[in-house]
C-alpha positions, 0 to 999 in steps of 0.5 A: 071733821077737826072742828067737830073732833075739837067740839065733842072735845070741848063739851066732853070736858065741859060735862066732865067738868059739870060732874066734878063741881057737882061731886065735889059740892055733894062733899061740901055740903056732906062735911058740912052737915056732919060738922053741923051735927057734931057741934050739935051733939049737946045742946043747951037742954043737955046741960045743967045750968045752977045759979052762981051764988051771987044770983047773977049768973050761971054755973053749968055741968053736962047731963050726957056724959057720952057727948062727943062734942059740947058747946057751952052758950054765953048765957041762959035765961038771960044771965051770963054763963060765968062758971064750969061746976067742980066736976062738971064734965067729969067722966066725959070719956068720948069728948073730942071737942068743947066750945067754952065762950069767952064769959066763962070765967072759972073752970070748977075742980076736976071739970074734966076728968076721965 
């Protein structure tokens, strides 16, 4: 009779254990596709992209303005995106967070004001 006490025991927890890894990897993935969606609020298309004056590289300015998170590319069409636009996320009141990449080089006049 222990033996078979001490066997429901063991696959007792085990099923439990089964459960909470599957719960637990439901969440995961949960944080990771709302984080997958955030990072995605503003894509590329939703940015403006103004050749600098040395026609060389890309200035950019957002379009959506509601945008809670915004990831600026490196490039576009080809070219280095070197500048933020003077006021270029001006009004951007919801921004939590923005990923400006390394080739940014400038950041114009008032970029982010409220």
């Amino acid at each position: 009779m222990k033996t078979r006490a001490k066997t429901t025991l063991i696959s007792t927890l085990f099923v439990l254990f089964l459960v909470l890894c599957v719960v637990a990897g439901m969440s995961l993935f949960n944080g990771i596709s709302t984080v997958s969606a955030q990072a995605a609020t503003v894509e590329p298309t939703d940015l403006t992209f103004m050749l600098n004056d040395d026609n060389q590289s890309y200035k950019v300015r957002v379009l959506d303005k509601t945008a809670k998170s915004i990831t600026i590319p490196s490039s576009y069409d080809g070219l280095p995106v070197t500048a933020i636009d003077d006021s270029g996320f001006t009004g951007c009141t919801a921004l939590e967070k923005i990923v400006i990449p390394s080739s940014v080089k400038y950041i114009g006049n008032n970029a982010f004001m409220r």
